[in-house]
N, C-alpha and C positions, 0 to 999 in steps of 0.2 A: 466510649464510642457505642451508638447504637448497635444492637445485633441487627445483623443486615437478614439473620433468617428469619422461617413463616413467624409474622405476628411481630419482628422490629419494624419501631418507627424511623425512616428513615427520611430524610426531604422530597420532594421530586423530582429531584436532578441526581441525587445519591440512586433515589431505587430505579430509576431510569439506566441508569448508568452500571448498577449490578447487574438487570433483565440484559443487558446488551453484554454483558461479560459471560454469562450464563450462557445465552443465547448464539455466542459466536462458538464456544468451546463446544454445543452440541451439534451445530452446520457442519463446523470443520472434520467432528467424527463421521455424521450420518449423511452430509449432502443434505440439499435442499429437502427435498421431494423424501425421503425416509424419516426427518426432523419432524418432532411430532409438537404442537405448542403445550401440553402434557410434560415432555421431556425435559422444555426448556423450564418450564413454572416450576418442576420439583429438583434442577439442577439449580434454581435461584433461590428455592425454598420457599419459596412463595404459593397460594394458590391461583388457578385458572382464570378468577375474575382479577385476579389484581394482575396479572399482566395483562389483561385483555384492556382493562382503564388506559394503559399506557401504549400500548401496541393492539388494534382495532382487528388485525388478520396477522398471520403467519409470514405473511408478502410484506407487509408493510413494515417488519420488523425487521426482516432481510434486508429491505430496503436503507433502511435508518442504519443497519451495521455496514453494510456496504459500504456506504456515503462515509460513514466515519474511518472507516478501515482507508479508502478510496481521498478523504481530504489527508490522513495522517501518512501516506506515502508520499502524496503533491507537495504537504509540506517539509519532511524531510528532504526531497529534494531541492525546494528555493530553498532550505535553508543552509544547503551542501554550499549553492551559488552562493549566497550571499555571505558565506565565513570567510571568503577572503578574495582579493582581486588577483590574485597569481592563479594563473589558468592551470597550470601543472596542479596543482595543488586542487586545485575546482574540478578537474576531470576524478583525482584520485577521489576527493571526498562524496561526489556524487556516484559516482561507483559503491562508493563505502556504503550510501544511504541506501542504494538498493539490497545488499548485501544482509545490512544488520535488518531492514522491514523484512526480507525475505526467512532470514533467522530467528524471527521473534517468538516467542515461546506459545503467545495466542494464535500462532501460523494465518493470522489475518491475510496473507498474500493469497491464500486458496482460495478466498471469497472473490479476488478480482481477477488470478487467473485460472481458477481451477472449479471454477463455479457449475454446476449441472442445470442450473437455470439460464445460459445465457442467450438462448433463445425468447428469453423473455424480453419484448420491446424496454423496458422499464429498466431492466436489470441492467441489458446490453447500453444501452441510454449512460449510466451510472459507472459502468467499465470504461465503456469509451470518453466521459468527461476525466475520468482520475488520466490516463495515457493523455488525453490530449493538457490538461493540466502540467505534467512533467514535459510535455512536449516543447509546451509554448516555454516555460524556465529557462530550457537550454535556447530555444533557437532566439529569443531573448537576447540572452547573454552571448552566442554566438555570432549575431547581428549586428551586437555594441561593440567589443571587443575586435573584430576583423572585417569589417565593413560588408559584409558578403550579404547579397540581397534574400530578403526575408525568404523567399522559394528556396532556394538551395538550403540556407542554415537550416531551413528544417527538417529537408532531408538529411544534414548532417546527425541534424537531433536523435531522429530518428532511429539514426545505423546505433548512436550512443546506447540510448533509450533501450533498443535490442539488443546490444550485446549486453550491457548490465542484467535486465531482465532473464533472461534465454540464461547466461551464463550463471547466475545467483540462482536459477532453480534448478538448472543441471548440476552446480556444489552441491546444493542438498540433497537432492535425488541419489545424489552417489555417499551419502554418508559424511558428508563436510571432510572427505580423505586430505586433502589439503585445510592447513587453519586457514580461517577465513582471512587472518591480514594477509598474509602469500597469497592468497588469490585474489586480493582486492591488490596488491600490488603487480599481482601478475596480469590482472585487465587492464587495469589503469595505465602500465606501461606499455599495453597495446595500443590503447587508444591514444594516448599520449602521442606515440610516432607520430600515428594516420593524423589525430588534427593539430597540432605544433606546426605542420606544414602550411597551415594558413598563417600570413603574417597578421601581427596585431597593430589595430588602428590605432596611426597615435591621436 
């Protein structure tokens, strides 16, 4: 394997792909606005021109992690939906999915909700498509499955949506005191009550 530090040759989708590992692990300590492109180039080991070939500003690099951070939560969640068609089991695993992104060692969740730039048009833009991404999955799936017109399931989605979010970063905030499956069982059997109550189309 190539040495991925200063002076390895790496492809352009490899060294791409380290600057934005580098580059997430310096956000998530410093915040935007303190993140210096200095910090990130000698946290990849690389120098100042060769991240700048690939990422043009500071923003734009944000950007690109966002969006990646921002598609890999979207996707965990269809892919909660789509591991099985028993809804019990669909409420648990999309619960699950918020839980273990929220848990993730690269703390990628801080960039979508814990971001100090989100006053930025672009940024907020890139927040709001990953939430309305998980949004549209569930109310999706809860449109197919209980015939309920697409206005209502989203607000069902929604309440979903919030209490995974909200409650997977209140587990961590408080030191993950409960393991994370008891509390993925213990949402999941929340939510489970509230929408089991709609019956399912046949």
């Amino acid at each position: 394997m190539a040495n991925p530090g200063r002076g390895g040759r790496l492809s352009r989708d490899d060294r791409r792909a380290q600057l934005l590992a580098a580059a997430r692990s310096v956000f998530v300590e410093q915040g935007y606005h303190a993140a210096a492109m200095d910090d990130i180039a000698e946290r990849a080991g690389v120098s100042k021109p060769v991240l700048y070939q690939h990422f043009p500003s500071k923003l734009e690099l944000y950007q690109a992690l966002l969006d990646e951070s921002a598609n890999d939560m979207v996707a965990r969640v269809r892919a909660a939906l789509a591991a099985t068609e028993d809804n019990h089991d669909r409420v648990h695993r999309t619960i699950e999915a918020y839980y273990e992104f929220v848990a993730g060692d690269d703390q990628a969740y801080r960039l979508i909700f814990e971001s100090d730039l989100r006053g930025q048009p672009d940024v907020q833009a890139a927040v709001d498509r990953a939430i309305d991404g998980c949004l549209d999955a569930l109310t999706e799936t809860i449109t197919q499955d209980t015939g309920v017109d697409s206005t209502h399931s989203r607000l069902l989605a929604s309440a979903l949506v919030g209490l995974s979010q909200v409650s997977a970063r209140y587990w961590l905030s408080q030191g993950a005191q409960i393991p994370r499956a008891a509390a993925v069982d213990l949402l999941s059997t929340l939510a489970w009550r509230g929408i089991s109550g709609f019956p399912r189309q046949s």
